[in-house]
C-alpha positions in Angstrom: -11.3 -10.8 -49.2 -12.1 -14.0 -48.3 -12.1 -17.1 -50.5 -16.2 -18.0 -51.8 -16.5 -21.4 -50.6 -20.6 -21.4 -51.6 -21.5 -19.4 -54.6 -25.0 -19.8 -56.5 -25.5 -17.6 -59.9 -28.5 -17.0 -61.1 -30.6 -20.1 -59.2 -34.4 -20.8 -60.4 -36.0 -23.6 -59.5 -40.0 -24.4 -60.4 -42.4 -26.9 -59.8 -45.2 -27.1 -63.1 -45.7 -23.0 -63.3 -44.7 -22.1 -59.9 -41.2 -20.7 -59.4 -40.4 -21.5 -56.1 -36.6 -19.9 -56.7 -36.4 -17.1 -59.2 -33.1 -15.7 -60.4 -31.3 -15.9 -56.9 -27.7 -15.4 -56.5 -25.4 -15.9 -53.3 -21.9 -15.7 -52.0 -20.6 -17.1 -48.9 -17.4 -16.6 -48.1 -15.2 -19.3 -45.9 -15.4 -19.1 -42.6 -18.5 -16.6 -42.5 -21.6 -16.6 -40.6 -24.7 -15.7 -43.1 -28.5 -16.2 -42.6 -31.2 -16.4 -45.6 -34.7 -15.3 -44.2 -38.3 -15.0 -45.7 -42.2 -15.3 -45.3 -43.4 -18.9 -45.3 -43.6 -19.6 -49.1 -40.5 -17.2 -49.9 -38.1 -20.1 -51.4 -35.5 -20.9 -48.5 -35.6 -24.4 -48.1 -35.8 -24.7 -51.8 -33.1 -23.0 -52.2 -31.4 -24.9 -49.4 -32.3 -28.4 -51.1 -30.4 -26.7 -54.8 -26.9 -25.8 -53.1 -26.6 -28.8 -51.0 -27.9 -31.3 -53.8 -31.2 -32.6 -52.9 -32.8 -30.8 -55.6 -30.9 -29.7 -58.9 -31.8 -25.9 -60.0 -33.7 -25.6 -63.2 -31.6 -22.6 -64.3 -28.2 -21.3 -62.7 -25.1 -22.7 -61.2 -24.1 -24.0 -57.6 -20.0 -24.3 -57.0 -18.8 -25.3 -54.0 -14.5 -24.6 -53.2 -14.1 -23.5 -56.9 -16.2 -26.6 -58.3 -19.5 -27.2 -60.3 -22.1 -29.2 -58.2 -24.5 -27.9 -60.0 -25.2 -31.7 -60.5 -24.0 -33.7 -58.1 -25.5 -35.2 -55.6 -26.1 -34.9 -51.8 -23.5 -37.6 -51.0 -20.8 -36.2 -53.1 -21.0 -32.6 -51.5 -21.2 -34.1 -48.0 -17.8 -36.4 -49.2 -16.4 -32.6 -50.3 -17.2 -31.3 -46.7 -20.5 -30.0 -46.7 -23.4 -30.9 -43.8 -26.7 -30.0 -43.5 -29.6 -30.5 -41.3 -33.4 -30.2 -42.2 -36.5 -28.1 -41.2 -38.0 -31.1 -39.9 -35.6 -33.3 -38.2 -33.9 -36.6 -39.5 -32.6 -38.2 -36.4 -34.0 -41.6 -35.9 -36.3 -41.2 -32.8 -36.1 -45.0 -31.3 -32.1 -45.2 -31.6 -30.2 -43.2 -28.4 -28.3 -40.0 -29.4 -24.8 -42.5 -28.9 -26.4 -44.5 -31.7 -27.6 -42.2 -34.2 -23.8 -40.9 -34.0 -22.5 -44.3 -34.7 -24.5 -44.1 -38.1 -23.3 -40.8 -39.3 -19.5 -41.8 -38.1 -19.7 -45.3 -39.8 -21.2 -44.3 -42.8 -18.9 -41.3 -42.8 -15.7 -43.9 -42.4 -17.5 -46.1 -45.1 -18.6 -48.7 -42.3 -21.8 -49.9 -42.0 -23.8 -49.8 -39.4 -25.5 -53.6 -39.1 -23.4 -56.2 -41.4 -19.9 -54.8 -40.9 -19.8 -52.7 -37.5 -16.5 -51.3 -36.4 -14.0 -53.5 -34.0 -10.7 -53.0 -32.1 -9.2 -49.5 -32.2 -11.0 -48.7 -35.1 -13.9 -48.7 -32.5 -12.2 -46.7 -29.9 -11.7 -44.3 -32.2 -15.2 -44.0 -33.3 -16.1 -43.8 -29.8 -14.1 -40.9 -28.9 -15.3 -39.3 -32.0 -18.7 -39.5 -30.7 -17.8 -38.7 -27.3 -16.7 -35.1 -28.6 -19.5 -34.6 -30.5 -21.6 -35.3 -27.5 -19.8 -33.2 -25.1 -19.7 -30.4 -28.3 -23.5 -30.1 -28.0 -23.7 -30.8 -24.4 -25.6 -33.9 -24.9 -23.1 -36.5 -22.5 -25.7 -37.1 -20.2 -28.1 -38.2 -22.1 -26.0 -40.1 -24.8 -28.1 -43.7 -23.7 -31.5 -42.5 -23.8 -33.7 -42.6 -27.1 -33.9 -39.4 -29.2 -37.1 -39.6 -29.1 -37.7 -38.9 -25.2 -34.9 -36.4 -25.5 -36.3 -32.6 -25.1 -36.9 -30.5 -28.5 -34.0 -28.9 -28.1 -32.0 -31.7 -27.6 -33.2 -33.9 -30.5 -32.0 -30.2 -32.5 -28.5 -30.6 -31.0 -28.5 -34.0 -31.6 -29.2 -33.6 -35.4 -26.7 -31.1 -35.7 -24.4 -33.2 -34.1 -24.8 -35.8 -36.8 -24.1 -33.0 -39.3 -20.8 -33.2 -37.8 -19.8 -36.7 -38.4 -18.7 -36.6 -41.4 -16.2 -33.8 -40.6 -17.7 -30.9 -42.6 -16.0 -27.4 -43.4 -19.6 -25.7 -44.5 -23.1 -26.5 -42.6 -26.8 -25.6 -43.7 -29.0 -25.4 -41.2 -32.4 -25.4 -42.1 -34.9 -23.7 -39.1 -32.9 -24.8 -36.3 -34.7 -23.0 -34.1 -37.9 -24.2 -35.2 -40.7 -25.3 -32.6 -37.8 -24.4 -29.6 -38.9 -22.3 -26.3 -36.5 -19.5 -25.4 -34.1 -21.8 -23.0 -34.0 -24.4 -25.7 -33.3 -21.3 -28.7 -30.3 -20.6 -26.4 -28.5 -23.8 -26.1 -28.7 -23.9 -29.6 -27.7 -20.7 -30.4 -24.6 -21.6 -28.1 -23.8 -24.4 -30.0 -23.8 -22.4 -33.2 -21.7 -19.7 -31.9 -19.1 -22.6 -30.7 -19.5 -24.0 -34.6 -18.3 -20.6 -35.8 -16.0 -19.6 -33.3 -14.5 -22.6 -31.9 -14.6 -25.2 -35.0 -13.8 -22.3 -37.5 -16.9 -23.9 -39.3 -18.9 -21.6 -42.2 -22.6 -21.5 -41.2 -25.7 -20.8 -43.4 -28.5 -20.8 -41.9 -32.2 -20.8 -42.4 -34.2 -19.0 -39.4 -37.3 -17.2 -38.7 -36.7 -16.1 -35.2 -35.4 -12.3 -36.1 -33.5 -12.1 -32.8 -31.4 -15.1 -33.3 -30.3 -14.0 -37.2 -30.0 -10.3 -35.9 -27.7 -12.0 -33.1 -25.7 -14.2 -34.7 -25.7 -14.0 -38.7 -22.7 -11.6 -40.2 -24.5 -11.2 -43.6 -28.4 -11.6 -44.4 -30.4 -12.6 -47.4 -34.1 -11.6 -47.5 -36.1 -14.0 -50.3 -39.9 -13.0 -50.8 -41.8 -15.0 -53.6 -38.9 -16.7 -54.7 -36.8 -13.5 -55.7 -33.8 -12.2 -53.6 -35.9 -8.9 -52.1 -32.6 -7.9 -50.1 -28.8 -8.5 -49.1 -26.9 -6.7 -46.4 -25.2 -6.6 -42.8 -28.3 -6.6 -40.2 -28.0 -3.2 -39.5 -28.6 -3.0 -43.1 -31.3 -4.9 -43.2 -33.1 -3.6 -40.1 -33.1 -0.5 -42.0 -34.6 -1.7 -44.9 -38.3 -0.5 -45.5 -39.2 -3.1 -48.2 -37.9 -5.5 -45.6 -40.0 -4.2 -43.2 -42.9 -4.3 -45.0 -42.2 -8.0 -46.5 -41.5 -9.5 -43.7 -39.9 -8.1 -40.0 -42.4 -5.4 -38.6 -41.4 -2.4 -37.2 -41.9 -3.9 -33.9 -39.9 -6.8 -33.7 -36.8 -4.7 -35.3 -37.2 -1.9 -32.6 -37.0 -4.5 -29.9 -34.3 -6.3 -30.8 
């Protein structure tokens, strides 16, 4: 069996009487693919923000490589090689995608970005960093222009791409296909794959686009109201009438 590189026990997490996460364990194993899915409401991004430190569970335990995060914060786990990227996306729209690379690479190498920029081959180095990260999500081309005239699915691939500055081993990804027409879904469902596949990298992911996790996840969560309704392979899940009824439809399982 594979080592359990992200385990949660027993995960609540409330806001005044609401419990947004309710009891909720999960194991991911090192170098697995696994997708958490749910209604709008169901708990996933909260339960996103508790394993990768941006909120701290009320009740339960997060480890991450055999240690307690339970408390520590976001910056620590991404020093301990964990990356994530959010529903709604944190790339800075006026910098070009080359730029908003140099911030996650400087601040990864502990450089910073304005007062005390890289020089010499420290420099070269970042920028052939960067240039692999570009040409990893197929974004050379457009390295110079700003994010913010960039395509959807670009400004996606570039965020992701900053997930990988800091050299993660585990990345949460939080909707990535989000707002994204079917070309765009692809190109980032490539990129994924290539995470996966080619970087060795584990994935969790958020996603409400039942082809992609049906595609691509190994292992599937279902949360509904805050409470783990189901775990399982997709197959197992596509079989799942409670799931059905929560959440897929009959008709988007039977034309997958």
């Amino acid at each position: 069996m594979s080592e359990i590189i992200l385990e949660a026990k027993n995960v609540s997490k409330h806001f005044g009487g609401v419990r947004a996460v309710d009891d909720v364990s999960l194991e991911v194993p090192a170098g697995s693919i696994q997708a958490i899915i749910g209604p709008n409401g169901a708990g996933k991004s909260t339960l996103f923000n508790a394993l990768s430190g941006f909120y701290f569970p009320d009740e339960g335990t997060v480890t991450y490589k055999g240690v307690d995060v339970t408390r520590a914060a976001g910056h620590e786990r991404v020093k301990m090689g964990m990356g994530r990227t959010f529903q709604t996306s944190s790339v800075f729209p006026n910098l070009t995608a080359y730029d908003n690379l140099l911030i996650g690479v400087q601040a990864a190498e502990k450089l910073a970005f304005r007062f005390r920029p890289a020089t010499g081959a420290k420099r070269k180095e970042i920028d052939a960093k960067i240039e692999r990260l570009l040409d990893f999500v197929n974004l050379k081309k457009l390295a110079h222009r700003p994010v913010a005239e960039l395509a959807h699915g670009s400004q996606r691939l570039c965020e992701i791409a900053m997930s990988l500055s800091t050299d993660p081993v585990l990345v949460l990804l939080d909707e990535p296909m989000a707002g994204l027409a079917q070309k765009e879904t692809e190109r980032v469902v490539e990129v994924i794959r290539k995470l996966h596949a080619d970087l060795g990298l584990t994935v969790l992911f958020v996603e409400h686009n039942m082809r992609v996790v049906l595609s691509l996840a190994q292992r599937i969560m279902v949360l509904d109201r805050g409470k783990t309704l189901a775990k399982g392979t997709p197959e197992e899940i596509s079989n799942n009438d409670a799931v059905r009824e929560a959440y897929i439809g009959k008709e988007i399982i039977e034309h997958v």
